[in-house]
Biopython code that builds the backbone (N, CA, C, O; Angstrom):
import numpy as np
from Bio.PDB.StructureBuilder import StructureBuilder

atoms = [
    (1, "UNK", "N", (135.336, 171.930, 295.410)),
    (1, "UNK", "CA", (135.242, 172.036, 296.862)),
    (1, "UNK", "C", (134.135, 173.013, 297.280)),
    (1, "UNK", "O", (133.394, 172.722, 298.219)),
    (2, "UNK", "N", (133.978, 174.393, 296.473)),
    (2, "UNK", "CA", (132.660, 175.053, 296.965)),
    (2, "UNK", "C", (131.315, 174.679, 296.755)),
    (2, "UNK", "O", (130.400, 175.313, 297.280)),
    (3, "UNK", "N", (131.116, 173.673, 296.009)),
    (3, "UNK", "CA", (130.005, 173.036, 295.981)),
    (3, "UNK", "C", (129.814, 172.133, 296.866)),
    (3, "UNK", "O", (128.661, 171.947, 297.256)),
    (4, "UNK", "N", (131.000, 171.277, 297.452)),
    (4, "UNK", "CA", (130.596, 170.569, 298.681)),
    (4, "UNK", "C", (130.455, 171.341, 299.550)),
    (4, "UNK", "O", (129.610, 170.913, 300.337)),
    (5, "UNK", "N", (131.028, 172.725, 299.972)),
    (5, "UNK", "CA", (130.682, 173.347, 301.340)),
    (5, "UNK", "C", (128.857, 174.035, 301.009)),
    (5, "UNK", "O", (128.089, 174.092, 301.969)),
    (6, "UNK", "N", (128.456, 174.423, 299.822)),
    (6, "UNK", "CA", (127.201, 174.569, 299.768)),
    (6, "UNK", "C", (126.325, 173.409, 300.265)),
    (6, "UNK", "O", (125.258, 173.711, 300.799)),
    (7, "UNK", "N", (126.738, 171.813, 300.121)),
    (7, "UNK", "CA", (125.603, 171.168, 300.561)),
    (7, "UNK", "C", (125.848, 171.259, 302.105)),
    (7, "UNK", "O", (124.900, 171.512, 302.848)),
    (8, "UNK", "N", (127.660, 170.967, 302.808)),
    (8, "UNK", "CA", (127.353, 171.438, 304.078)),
    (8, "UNK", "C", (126.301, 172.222, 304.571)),
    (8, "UNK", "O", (125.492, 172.125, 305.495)),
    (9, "UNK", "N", (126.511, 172.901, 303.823)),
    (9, "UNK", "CA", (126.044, 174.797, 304.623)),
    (9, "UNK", "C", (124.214, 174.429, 304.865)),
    (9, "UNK", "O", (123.359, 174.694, 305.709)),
    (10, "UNK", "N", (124.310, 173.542, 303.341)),
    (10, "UNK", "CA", (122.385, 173.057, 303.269)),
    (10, "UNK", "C", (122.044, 172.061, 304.145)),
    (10, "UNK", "O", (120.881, 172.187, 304.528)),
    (11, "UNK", "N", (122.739, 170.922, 304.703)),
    (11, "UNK", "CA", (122.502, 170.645, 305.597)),
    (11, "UNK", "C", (122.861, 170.702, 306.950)),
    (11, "UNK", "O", (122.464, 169.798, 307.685)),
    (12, "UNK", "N", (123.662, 171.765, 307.483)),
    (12, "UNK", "CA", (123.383, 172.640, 308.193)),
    (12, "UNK", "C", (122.175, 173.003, 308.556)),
    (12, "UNK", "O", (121.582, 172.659, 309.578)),
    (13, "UNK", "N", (121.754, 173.806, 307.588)),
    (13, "UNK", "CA", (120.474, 174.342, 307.752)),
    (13, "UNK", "C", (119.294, 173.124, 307.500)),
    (13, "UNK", "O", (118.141, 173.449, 307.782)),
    (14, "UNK", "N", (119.436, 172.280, 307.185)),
    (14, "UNK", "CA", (118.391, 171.372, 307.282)),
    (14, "UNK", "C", (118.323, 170.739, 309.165)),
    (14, "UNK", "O", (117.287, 170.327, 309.688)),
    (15, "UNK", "N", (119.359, 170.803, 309.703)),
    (15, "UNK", "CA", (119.225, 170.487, 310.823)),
    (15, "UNK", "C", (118.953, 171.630, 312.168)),
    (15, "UNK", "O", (118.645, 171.397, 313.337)),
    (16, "UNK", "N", (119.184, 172.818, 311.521)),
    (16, "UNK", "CA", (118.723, 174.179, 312.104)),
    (16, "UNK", "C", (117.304, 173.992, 312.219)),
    (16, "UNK", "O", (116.648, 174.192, 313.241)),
    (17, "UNK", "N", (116.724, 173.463, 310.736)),
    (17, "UNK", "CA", (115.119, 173.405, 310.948)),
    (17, "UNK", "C", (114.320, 172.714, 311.894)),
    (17, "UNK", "O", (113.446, 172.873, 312.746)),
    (18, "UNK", "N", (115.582, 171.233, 310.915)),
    (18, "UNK", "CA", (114.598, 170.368, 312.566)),
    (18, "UNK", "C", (114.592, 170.473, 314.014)),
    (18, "UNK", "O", (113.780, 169.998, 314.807)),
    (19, "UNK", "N", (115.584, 171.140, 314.222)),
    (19, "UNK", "CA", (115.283, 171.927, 315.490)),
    (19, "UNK", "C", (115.080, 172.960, 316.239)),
    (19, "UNK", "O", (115.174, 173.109, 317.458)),
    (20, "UNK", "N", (114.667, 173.965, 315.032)),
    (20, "UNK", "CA", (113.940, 175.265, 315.386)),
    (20, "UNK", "C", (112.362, 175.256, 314.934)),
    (20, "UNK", "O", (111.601, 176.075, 315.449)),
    (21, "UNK", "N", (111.891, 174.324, 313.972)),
    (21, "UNK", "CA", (110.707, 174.813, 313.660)),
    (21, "UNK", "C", (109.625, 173.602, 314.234)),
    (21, "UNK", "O", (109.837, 172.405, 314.040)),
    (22, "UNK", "N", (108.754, 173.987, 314.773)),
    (22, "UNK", "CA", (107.400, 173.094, 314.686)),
    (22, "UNK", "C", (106.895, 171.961, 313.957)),
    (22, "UNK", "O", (106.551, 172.227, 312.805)),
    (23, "UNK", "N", (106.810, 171.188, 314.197)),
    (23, "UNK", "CA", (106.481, 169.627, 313.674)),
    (23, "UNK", "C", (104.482, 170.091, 313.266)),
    (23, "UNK", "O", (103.603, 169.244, 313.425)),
    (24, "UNK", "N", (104.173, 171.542, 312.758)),
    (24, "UNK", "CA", (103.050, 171.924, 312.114)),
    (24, "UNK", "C", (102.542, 172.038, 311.208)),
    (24, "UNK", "O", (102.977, 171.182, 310.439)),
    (25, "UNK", "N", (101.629, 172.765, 310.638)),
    (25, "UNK", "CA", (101.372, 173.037, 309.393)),
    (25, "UNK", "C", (102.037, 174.057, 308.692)),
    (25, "UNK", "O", (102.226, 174.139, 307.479)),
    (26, "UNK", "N", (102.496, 175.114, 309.924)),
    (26, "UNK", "CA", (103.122, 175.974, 309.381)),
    (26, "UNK", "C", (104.587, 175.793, 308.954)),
    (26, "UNK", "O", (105.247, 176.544, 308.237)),
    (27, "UNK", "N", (104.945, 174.692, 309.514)),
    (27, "UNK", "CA", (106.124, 173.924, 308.548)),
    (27, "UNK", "C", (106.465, 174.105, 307.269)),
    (27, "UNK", "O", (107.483, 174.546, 306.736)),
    (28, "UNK", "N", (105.395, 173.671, 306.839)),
    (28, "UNK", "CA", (105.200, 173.150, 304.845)),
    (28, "UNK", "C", (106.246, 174.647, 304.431)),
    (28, "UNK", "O", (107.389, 174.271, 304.169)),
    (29, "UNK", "N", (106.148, 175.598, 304.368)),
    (29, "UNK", "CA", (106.706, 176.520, 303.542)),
    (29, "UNK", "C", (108.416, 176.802, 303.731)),
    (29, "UNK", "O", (109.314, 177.017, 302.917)),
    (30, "UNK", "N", (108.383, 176.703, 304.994)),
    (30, "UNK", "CA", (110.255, 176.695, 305.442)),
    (30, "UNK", "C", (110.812, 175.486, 304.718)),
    (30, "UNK", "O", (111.558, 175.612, 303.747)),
    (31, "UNK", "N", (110.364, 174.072, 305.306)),
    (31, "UNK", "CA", (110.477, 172.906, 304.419)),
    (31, "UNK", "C", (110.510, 172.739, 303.057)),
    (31, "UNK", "O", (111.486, 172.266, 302.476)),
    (32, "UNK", "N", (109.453, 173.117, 302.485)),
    (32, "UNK", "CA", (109.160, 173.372, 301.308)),
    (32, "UNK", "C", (110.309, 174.177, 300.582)),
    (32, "UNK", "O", (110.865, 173.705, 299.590)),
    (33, "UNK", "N", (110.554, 175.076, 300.966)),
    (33, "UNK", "CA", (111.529, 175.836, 300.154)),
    (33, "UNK", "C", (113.052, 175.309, 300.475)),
    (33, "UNK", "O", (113.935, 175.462, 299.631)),
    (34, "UNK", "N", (113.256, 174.815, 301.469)),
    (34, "UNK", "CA", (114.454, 174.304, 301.660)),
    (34, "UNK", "C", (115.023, 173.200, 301.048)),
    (34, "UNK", "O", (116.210, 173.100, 300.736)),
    (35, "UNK", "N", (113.990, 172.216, 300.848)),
    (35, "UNK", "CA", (113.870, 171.029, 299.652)),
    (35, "UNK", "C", (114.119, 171.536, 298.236)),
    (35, "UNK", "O", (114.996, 170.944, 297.608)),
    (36, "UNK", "N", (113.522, 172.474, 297.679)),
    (36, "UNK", "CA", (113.666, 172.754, 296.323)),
    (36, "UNK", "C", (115.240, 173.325, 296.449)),
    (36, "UNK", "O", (116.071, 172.907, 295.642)),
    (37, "UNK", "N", (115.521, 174.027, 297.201)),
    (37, "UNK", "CA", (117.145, 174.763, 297.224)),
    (37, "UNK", "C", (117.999, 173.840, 297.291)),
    (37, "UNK", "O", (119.072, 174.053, 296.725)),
    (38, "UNK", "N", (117.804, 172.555, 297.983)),
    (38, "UNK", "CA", (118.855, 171.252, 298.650)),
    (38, "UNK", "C", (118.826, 170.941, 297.016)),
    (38, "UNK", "O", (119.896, 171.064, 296.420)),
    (39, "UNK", "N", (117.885, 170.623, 296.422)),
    (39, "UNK", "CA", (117.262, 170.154, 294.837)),
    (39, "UNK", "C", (118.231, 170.554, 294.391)),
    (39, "UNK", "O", (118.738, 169.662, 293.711)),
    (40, "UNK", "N", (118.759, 171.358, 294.385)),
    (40, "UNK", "CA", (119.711, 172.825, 293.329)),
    (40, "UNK", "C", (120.706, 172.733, 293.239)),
    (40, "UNK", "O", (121.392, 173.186, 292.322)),
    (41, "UNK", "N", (121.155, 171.971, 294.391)),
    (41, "UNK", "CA", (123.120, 171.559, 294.815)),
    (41, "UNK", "C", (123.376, 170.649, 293.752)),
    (41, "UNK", "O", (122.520, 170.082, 293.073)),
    (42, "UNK", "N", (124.727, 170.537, 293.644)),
    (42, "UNK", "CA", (125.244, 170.340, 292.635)),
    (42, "UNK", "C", (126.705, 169.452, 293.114)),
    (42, "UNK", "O", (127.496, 169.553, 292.176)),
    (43, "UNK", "N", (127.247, 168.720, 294.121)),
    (43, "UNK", "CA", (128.137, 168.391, 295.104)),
    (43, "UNK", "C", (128.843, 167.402, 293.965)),
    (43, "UNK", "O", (128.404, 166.642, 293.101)),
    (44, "UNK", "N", (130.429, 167.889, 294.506)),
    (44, "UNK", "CA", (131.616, 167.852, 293.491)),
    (44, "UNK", "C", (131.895, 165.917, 294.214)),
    (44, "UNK", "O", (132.219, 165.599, 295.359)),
    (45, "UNK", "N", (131.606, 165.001, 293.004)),
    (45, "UNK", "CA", (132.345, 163.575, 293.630)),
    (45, "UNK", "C", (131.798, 162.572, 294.717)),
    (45, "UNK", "O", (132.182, 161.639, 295.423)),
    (46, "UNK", "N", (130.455, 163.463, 294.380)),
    (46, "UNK", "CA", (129.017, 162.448, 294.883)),
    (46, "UNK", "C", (127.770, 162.847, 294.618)),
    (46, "UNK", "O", (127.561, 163.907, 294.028)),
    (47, "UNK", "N", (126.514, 161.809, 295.143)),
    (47, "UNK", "CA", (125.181, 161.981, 294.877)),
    (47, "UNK", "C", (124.994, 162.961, 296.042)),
    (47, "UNK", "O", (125.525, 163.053, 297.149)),
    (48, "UNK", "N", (124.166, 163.575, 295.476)),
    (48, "UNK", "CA", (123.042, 164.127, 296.604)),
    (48, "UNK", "C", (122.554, 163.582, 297.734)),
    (48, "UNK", "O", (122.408, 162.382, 297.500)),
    (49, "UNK", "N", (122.257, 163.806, 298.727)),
    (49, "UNK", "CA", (122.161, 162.538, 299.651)),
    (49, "UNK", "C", (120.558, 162.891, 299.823)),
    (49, "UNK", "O", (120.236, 162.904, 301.011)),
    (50, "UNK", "N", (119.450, 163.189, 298.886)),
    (50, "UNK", "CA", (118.078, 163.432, 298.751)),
    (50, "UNK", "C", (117.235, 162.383, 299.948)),
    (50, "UNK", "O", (116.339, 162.877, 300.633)),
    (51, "UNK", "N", (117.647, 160.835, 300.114)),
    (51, "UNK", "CA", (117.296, 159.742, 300.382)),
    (51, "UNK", "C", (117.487, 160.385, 301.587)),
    (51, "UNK", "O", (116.541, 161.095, 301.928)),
    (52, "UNK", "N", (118.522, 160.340, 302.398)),
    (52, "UNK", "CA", (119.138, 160.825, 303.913)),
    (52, "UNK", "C", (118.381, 162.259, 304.632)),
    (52, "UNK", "O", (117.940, 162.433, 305.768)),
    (53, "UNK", "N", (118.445, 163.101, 303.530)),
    (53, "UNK", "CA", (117.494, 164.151, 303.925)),
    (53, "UNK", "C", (115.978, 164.034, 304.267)),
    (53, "UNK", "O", (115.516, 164.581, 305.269)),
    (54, "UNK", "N", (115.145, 163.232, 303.319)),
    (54, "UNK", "CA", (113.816, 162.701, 303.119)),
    (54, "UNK", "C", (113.481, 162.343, 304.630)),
    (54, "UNK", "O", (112.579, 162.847, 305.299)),
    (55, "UNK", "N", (114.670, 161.073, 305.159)),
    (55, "UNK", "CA", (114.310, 160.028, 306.141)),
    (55, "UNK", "C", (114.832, 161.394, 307.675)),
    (55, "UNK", "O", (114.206, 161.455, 308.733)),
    (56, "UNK", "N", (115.552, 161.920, 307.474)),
    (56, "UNK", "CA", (115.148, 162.810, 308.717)),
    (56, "UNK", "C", (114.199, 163.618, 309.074)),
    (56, "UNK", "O", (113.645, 163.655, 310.173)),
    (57, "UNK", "N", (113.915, 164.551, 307.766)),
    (57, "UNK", "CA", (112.340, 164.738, 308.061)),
    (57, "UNK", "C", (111.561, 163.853, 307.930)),
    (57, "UNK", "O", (110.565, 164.393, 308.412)),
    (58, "UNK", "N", (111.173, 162.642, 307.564)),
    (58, "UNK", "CA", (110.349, 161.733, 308.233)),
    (58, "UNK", "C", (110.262, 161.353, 309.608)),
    (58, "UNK", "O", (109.192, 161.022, 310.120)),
    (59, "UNK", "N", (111.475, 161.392, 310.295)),
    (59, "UNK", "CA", (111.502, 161.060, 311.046)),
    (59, "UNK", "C", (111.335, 162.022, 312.695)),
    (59, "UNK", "O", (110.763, 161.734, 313.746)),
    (60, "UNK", "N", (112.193, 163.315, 312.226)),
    (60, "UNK", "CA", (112.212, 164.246, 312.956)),
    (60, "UNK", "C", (110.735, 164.793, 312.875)),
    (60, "UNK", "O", (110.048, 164.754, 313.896)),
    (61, "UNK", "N", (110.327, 165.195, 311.948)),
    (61, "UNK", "CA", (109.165, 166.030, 311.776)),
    (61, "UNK", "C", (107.737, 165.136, 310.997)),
    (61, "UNK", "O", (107.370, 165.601, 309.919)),
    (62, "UNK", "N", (107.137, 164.163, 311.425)),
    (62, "UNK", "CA", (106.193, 163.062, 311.223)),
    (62, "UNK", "C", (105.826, 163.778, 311.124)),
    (62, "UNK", "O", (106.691, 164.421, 310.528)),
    (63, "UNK", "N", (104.363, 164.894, 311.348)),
    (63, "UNK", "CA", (103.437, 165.685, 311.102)),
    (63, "UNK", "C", (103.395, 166.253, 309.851)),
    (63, "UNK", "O", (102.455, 166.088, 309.073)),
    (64, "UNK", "N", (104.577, 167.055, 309.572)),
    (64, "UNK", "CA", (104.977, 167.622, 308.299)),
    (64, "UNK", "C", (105.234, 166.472, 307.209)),
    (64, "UNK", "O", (104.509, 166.433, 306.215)),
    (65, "UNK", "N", (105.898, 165.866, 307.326)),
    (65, "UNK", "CA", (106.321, 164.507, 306.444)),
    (65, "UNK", "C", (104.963, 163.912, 305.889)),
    (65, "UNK", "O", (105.013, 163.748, 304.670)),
    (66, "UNK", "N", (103.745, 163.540, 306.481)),
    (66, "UNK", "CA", (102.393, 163.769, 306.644)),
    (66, "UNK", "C", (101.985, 164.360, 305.604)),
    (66, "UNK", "O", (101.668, 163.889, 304.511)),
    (67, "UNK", "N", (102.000, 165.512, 306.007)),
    (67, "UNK", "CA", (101.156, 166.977, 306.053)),
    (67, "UNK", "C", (101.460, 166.925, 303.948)),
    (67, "UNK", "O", (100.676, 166.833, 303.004)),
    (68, "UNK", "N", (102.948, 167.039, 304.047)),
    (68, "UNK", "CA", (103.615, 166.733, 302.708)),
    (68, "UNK", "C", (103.228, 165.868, 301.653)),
    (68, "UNK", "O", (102.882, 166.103, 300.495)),
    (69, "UNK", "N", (103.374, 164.693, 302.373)),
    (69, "UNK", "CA", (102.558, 163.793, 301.541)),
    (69, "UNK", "C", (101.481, 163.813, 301.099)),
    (69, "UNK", "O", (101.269, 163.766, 299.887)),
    (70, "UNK", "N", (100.377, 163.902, 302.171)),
    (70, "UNK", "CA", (98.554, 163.946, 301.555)),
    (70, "UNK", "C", (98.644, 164.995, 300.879)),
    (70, "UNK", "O", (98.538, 164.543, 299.739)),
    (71, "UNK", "N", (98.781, 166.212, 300.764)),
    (71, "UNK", "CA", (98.715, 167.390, 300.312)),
    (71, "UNK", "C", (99.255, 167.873, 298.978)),
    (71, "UNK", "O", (98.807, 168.821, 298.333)),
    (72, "UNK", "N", (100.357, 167.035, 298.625)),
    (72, "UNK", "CA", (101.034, 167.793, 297.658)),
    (72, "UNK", "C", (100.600, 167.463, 296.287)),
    (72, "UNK", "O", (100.350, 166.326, 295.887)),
    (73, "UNK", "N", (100.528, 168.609, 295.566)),
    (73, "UNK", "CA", (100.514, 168.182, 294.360)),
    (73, "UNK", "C", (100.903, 168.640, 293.178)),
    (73, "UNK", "O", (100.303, 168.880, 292.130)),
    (74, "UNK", "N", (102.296, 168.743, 293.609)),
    (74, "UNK", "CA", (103.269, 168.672, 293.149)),
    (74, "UNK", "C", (104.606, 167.206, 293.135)),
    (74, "UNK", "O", (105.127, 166.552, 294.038)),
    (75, "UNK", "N", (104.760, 167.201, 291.337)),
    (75, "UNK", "CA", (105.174, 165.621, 291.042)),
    (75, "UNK", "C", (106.291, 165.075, 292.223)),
    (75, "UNK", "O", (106.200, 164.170, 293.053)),
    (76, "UNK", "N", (107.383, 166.043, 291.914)),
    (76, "UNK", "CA", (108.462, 166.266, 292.692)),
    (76, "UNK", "C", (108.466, 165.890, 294.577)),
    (76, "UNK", "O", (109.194, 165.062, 295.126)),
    (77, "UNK", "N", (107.682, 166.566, 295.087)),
    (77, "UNK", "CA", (107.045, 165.977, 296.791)),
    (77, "UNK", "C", (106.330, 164.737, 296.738)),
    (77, "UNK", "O", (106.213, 163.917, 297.648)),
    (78, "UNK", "N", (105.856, 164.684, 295.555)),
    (78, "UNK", "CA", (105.276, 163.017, 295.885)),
    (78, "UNK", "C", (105.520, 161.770, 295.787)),
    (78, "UNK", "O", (104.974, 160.814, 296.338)),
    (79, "UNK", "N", (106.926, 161.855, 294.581)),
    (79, "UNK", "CA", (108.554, 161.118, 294.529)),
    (79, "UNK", "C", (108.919, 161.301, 295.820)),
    (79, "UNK", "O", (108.586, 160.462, 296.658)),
    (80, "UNK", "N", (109.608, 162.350, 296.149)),
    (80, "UNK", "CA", (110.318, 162.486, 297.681)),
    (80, "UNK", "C", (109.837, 161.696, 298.822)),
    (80, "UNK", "O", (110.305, 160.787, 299.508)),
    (81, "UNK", "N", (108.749, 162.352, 298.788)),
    (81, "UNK", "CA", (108.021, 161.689, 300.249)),
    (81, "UNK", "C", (108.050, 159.800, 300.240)),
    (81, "UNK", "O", (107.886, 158.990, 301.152)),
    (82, "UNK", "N", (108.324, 159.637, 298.828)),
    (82, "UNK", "CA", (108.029, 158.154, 299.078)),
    (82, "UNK", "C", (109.594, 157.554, 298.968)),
    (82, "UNK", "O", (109.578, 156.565, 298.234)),
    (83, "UNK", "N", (110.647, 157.784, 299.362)),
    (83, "UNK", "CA", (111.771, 157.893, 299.611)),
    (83, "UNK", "C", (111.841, 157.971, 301.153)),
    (83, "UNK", "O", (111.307, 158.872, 301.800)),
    (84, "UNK", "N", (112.730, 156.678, 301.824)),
    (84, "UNK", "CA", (113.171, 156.496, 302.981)),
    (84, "UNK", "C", (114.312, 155.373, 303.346)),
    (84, "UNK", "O", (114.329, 154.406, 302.585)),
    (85, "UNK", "N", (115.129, 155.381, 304.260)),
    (85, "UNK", "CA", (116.269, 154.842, 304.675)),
    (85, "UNK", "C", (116.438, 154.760, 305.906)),
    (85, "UNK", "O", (116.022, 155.641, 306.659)),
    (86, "UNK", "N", (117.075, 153.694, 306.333)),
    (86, "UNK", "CA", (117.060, 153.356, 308.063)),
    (86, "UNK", "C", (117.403, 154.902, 308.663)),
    (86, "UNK", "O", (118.260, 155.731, 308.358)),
    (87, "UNK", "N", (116.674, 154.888, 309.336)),
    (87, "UNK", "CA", (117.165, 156.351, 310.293)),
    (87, "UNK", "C", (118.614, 156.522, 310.439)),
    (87, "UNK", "O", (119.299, 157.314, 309.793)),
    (88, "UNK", "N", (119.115, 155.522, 311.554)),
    (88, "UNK", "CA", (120.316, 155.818, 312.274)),
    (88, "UNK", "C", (121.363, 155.577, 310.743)),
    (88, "UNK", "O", (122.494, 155.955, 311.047)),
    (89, "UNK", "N", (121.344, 155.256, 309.772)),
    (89, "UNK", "CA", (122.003, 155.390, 308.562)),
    (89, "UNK", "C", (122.167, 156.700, 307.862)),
    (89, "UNK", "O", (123.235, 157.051, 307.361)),
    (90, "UNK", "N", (121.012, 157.450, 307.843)),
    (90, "UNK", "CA", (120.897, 158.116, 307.429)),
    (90, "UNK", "C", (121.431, 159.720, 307.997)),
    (90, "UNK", "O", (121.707, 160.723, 307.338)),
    (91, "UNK", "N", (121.445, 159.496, 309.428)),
    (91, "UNK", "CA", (121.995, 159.817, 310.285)),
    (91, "UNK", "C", (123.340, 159.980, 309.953)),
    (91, "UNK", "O", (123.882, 160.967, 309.455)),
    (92, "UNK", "N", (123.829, 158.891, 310.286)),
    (92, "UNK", "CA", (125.553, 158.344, 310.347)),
    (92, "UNK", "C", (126.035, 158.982, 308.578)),
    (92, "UNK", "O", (127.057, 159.664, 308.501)),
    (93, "UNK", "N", (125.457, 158.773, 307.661)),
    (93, "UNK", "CA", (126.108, 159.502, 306.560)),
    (93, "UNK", "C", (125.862, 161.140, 306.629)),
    (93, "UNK", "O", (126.132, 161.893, 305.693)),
    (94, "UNK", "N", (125.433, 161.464, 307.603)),
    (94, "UNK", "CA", (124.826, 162.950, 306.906)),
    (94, "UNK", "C", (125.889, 163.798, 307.964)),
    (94, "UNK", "O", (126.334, 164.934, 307.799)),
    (95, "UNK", "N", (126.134, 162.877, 309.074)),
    (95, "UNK", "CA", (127.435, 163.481, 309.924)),
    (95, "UNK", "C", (128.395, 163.183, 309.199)),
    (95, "UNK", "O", (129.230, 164.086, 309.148)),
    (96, "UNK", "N", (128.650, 162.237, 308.574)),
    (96, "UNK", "CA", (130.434, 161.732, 307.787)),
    (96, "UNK", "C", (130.354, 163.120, 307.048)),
    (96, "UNK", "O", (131.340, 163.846, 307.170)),
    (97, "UNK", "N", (129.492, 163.488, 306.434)),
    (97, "UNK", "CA", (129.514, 164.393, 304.994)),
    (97, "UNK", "C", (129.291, 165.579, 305.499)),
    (97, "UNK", "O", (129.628, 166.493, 304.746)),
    (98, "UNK", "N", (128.576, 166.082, 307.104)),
    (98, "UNK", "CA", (129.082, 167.516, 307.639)),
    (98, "UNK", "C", (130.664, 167.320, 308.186)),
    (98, "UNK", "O", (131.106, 168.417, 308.527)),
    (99, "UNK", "N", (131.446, 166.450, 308.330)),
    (99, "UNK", "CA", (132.741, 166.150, 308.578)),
    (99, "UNK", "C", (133.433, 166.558, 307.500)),
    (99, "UNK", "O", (134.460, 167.232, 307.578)),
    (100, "UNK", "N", (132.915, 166.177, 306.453)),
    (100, "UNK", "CA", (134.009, 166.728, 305.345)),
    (100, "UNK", "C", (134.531, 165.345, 304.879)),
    (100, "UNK", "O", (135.600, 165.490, 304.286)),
    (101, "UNK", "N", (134.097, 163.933, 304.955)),
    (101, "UNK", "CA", (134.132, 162.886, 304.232)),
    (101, "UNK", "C", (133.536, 162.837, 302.962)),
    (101, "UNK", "O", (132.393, 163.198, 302.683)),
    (102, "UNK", "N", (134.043, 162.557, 302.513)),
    (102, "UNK", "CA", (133.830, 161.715, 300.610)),
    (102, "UNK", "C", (132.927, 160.748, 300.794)),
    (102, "UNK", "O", (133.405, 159.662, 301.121)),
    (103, "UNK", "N", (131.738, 160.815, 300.680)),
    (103, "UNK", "CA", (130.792, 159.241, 300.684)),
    (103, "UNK", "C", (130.092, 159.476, 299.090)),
    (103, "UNK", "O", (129.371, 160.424, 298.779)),
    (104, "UNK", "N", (130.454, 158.517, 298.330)),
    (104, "UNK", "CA", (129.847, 158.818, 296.701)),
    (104, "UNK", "C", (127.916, 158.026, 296.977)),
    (104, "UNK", "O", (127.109, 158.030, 296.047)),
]
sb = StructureBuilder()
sb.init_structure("model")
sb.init_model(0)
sb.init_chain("A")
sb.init_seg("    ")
for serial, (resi, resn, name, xyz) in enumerate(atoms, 1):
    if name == "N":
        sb.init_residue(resn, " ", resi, " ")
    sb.init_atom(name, np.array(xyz, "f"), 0.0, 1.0, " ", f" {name:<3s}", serial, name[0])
structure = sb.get_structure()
């Protein structure tokens, strides 16, 4: 169970971002580090929801999502970035699973 409240807590804060920080350049590093930490979870009786995360910052933050892509070069961001899922899906699971639903 404390490993599922860690990914809560991470996406939590993934949605803190998208709506506290700038759709800029100065993005890349908040983002950046928040991705490698989400990376790190470990959630008890499901996948990672990596796919769901990807497609909101694509979606929320186009510039950065961008910015991410051309730029990186690093293996890891350039897998990611090419990872996406219907929005409003991605959406709809990422609330079930701040609810405290089981989605494997």
């Amino acid at each position: 169970m404390e490993r599922n409240k860690e990914l809560i807590d991470s996406l939590l804060k993934l949605q803190e971002l998208l709506d506290t920080v700038p759709d800029t350049v100065e993005a890349i590093p908040p983002f950046t580090q928040y991705i490698r930490s989400f990376l790190r979870i470990k959630p008890t009786g499901r996948t990672l929801p990596t796919i769901e995360m990807m497609t909101m910052i694509k979606i929320r933050k186009p510039n950065l999502y961008q910015l991410l892509k051309r730029h990186s070069n690093d293996d890891m961001l350039s897998m990611l970035t090419n990872l996406e899922m219907d929005y409003e899906l991605a959406q709809l699971k990422i609330e079930r699973i701040l609810q405290g639903e089981v989605i494997a």
